[in-house]
C-alpha positions in Angstrom: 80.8 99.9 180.4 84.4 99.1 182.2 86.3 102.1 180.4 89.1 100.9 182.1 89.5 97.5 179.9 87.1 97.7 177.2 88.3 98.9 174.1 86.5 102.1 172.4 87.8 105.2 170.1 90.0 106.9 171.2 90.8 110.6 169.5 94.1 112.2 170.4 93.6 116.3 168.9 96.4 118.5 167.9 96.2 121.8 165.8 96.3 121.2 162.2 100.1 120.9 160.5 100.4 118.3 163.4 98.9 115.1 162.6 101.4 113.5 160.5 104.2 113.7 163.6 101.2 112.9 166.3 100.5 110.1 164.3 104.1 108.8 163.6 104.2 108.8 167.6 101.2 106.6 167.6 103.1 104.0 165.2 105.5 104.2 167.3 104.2 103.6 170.8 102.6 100.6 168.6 99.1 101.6 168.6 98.0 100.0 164.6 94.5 101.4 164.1 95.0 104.9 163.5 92.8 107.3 161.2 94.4 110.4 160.3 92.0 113.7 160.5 92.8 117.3 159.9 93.3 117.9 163.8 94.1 115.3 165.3 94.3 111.2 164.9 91.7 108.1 165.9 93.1 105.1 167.7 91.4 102.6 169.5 92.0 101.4 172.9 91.0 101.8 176.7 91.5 103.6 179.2 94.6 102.3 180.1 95.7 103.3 176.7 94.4 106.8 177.5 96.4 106.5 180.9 99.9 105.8 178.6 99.1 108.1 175.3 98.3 111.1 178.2 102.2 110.3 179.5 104.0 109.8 176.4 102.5 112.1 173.5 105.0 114.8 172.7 101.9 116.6 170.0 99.1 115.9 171.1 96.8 118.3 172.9 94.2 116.1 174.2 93.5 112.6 174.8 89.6 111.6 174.1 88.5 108.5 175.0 84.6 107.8 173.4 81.4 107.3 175.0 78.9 108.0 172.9 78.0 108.5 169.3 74.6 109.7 168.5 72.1 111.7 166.1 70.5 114.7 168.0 68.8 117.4 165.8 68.0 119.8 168.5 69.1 120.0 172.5 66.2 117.6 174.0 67.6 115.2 171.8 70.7 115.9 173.2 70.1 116.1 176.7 67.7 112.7 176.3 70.9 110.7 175.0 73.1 112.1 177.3 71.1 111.1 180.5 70.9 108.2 179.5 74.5 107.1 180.3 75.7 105.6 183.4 77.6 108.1 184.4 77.5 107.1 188.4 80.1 104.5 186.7 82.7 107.4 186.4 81.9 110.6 188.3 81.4 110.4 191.6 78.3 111.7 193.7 79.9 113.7 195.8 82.7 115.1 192.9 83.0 117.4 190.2 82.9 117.5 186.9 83.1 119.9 183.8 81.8 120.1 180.0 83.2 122.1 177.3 81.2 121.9 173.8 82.7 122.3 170.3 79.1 122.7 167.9 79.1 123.9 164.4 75.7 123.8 162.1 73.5 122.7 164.8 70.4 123.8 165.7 71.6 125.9 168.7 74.6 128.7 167.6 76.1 128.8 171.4 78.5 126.0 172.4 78.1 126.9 176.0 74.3 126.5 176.0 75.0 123.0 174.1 77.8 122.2 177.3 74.8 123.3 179.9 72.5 120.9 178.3 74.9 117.8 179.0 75.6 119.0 182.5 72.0 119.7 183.1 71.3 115.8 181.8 74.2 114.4 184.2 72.8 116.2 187.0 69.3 115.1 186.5 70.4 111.6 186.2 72.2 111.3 189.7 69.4 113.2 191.3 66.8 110.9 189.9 69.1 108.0 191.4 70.5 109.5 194.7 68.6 112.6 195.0 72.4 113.9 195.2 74.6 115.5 192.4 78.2 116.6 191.8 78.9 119.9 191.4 80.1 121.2 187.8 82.4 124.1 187.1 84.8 125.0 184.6 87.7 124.0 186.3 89.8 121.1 185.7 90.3 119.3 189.1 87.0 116.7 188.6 86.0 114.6 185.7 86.4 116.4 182.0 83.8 115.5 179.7 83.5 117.0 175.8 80.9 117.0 173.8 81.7 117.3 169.6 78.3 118.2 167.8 78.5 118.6 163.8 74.9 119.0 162.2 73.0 115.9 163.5 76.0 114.3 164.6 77.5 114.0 168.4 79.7 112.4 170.4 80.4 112.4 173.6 84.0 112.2 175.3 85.8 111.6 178.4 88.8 113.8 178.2 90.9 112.2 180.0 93.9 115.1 180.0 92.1 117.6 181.6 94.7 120.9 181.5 96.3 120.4 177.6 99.2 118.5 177.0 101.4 121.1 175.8 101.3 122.6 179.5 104.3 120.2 180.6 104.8 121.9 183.9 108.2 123.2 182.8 107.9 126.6 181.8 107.5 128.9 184.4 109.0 131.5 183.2 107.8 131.5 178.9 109.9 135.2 178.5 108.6 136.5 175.4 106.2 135.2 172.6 107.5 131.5 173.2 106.8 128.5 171.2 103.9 126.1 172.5 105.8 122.9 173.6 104.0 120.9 171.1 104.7 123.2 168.3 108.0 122.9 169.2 108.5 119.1 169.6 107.0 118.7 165.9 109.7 120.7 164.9 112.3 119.3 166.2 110.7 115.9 165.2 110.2 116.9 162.1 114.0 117.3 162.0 114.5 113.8 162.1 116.4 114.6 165.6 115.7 111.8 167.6 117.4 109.6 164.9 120.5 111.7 165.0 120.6 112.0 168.9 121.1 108.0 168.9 124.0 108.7 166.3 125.9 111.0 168.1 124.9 113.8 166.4 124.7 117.2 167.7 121.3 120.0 168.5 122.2 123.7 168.3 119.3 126.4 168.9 120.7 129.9 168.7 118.1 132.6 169.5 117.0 129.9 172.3 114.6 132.6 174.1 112.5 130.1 176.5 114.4 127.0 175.7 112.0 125.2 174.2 113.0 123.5 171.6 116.7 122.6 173.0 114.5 121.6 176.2 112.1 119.4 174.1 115.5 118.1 171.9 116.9 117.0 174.9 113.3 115.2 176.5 113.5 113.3 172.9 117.2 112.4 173.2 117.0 110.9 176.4 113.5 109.2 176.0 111.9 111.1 178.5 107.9 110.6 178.7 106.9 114.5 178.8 103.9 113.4 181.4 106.4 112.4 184.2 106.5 116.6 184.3 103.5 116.7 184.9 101.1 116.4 188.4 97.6 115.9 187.6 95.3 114.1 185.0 91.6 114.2 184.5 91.7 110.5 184.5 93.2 110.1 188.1 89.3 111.4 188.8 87.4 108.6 187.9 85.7 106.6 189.7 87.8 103.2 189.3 91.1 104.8 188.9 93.9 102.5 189.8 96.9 104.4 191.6 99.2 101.4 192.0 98.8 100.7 188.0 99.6 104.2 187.5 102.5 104.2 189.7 103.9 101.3 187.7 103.5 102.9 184.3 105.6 106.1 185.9 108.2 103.7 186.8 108.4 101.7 183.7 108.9 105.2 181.7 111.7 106.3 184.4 113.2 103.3 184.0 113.1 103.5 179.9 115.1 106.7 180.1 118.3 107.3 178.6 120.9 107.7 181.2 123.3 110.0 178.8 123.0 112.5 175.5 125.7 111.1 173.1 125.9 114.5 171.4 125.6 117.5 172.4 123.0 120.5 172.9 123.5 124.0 172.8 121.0 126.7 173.6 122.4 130.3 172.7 120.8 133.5 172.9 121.8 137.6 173.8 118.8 138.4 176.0 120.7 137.7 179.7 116.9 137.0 180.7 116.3 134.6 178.1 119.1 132.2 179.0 118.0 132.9 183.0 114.5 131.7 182.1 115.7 128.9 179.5 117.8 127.6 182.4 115.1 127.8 185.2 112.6 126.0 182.7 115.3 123.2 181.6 116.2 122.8 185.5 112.1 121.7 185.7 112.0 119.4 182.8 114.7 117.6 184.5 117.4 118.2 181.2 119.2 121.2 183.0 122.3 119.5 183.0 122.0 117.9 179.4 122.0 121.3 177.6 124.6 123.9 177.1 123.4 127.5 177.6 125.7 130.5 176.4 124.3 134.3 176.5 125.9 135.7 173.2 124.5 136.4 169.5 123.4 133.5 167.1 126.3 134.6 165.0 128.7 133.7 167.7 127.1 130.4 168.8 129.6 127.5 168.9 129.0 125.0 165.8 131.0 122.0 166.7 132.2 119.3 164.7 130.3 116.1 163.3 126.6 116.1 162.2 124.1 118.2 163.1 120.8 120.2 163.3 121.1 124.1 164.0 117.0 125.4 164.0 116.0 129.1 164.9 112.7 130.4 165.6 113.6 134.4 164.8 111.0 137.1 165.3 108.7 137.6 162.1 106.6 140.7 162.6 103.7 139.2 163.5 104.2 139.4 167.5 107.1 141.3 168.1 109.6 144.0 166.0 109.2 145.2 163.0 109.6 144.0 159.6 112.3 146.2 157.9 114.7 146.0 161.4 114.6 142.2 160.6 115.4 141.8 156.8 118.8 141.9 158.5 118.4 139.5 160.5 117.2 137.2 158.4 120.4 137.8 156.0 122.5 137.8 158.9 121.2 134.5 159.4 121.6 133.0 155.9 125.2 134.1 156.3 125.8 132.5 159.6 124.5 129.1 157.9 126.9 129.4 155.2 130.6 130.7 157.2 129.8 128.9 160.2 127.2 125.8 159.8 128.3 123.3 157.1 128.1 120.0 157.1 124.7 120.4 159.3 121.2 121.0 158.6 119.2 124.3 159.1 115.9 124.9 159.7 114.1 128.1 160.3 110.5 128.7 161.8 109.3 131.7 160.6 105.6 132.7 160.0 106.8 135.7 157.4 107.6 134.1 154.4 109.0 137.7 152.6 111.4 138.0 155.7 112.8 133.9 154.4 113.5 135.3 150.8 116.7 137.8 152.7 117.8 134.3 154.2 119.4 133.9 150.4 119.9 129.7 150.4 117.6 127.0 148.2 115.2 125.1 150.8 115.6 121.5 150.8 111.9 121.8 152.3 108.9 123.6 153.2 106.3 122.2 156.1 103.7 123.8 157.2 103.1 124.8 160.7 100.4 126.8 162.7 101.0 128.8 165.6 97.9 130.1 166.8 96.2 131.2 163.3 99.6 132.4 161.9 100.1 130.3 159.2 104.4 129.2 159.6 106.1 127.4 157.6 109.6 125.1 159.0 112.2 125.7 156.1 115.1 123.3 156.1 118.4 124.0 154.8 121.4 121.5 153.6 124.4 123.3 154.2 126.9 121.7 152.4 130.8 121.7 154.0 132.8 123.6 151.4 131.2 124.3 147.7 127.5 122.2 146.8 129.7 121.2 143.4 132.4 119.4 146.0 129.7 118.1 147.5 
């Protein structure tokens, strides 16, 4: 099987609230054969394809590309089909390689006895062949395999990202509690931002604490491919892996980058080592200079004129303060939309949805969101320039 050219499934996971923006991106990066799942989306494609989806997915988590799809009811089933791959096609004998197993309603209960099974049949294989195998370990430096295993169904992946997409390489300093870059850029997508950056129109994110969502506003405005940020790959560890065709699809996404941000995109927030950190991990991404950082309250961040989106992501109890110390926050908030913000749209990520009642204004709309297991919800606002009647 050449997994570099031949077509096969491909599954891109996300966590669930996700998959309508992942899949939009799909659309977009022209990929037509897309199934829609609860977390995540099915393509089709090769390796290649894996090669561009791992550097220009903004919500994705992982990039799967298919192997094998079988019935095993118990492990020797399991182990039988596995070994019988080629797998001295992609791993190497001297290399490494790693399995991590998602089972549910199989005959075995342990996912990690289910992953030492598969590496147990790869092994056997090459030392059938070469008397010779590559190691295996849990890290993510070698080939990434992943086995899915549902009753008497499995499936066998390459993962092909290795390390999850959402770790960009930006954010080395995260401050507190901060949004998973993924979560973030279905936000701001969500927003309908990217549409607005080409107009001219403007990104405000008081209470900035990290950065990221100005930082992931600001990737989107100027087309920036969120795996240039990024050093490594599962992939690049294949047996096969073509550098030089890599090399060109880096520079065909450098070269596809906007040179300028027609509007503008300021990150507030009254933490002094918030703004340090949101500065330091905007200086990484490469947008340092795009993005307008202030240390001051949300209530005195500067709204300027023309369209645009201002979105917080307050505290909500969950993680950090306490409920009754932000039911005037949340009021304060409502009142900064409505002095200081009209004309724009607000949006609000909050996983507290009592703490959304103080905000006081009529949501346009409700999406649901998931960070972690907290069920969030991304409440949009139309804030209307004078009275909604004049409107």
């Amino acid at each position: 099987m050449d997994i570099f050219s031949q077509e096969a499934p491909i599954l891109v996971t996300c966590p669930k609230g996700i998959p309508e923006y992942l899949d939009r991106e799909l659309e977009q990066l022209g990929y037509s054969r897309r199934y829609v799942m609860d977390a995540g989306v099915q393509t089709y494609g090769s390796l290649k394809d894996c090669m561009n989806l791992n550097l220009w997915i903004r919500t994705g988590h992982r990039v799967l590309l298919e192997l094998k799809r079988f019935r095993a009811f118990d492990t020797d089933e399991l182990y039988r089909e596995i070994r019988s791959l080629q797998w001295e096609e992609f791993i190497a004998k001297d290399g490494y390689f790693r399995v991590d197993a998602s089972i549910r309603d199989t005959t075995v209960t342990d996912s990690r006895f289910a992953g030492l099974r598969v590496k147990d049949a790869v092994a056997d294989r090459f030392m059938e062949m070469f008397d010779v195998r590559p190691d295996s370990g849990p890290e993510t430096t070698g080939v990434c395999l992943f086995l899915h295993w549902r009753e008497n169904q499995a499936t066998i992946y390459l993962d092909t990202t290795g390390d999850p997409l959402p770790r960009r390489g930006y954010r080395k300093r995260p401050h507190t509690a901060p949004m998973q870059e993924t979560l973030a850029a279905a936000c701001v997508l969500s927003s309908g931002w990217p549409e607005l950056a080409k107009q001219g129109g403007h990104f405000i994110g008081p209470m900035c604490g990290a950065g990221t969502l100005a930082i992931e506003a600001a990737l989107m405005a100027l087309n920036g491919a969120p795996g240039l940020l990024r050093d490594d790959f599962a992939f690049k560890q294949l047996l096969g892996f073509d550098q030089e065709f890599w090399d060109d699809m880096l520079g065909q996404a450098e070269d596809a980058e906007n040179p300028e941000i027609k509007g503008r995109i300021i990150a507030t927030d009254h933490d002094p080592e918030a703004i340090e950190a949101a500065k330091d991990n905007a200086r990484l991404a490469g947008v340092g200079d795009f993005i307008e950082f202030a240390l001051c309250d949300y209530s005195e961040t500067e709204i300027p004129e023309g369209p645009g989106i201002v979105m917080l992501n307050p505290e909500y109890g969950q993680r950090l303060g306490e409920i009754q110390q932000l039911e005037s926050v949340y009021s304060g908030i409502g009142d900064f939309f409505k002095q200081h913000c009209g004309g724009k749209t607000g949006f609000i990520f909050t996983g507290n949805s009592s703490l959304a009642k103080r905000i006081g204004l009529r949501t346009k709309s409700r999406k649901i969101f998931w960070n972690a297991k907290i069920e969030c919800r991304l409440l949009e606002y139309e804030l209307y320039a004078g009275t909604r009647k004049q409107k």
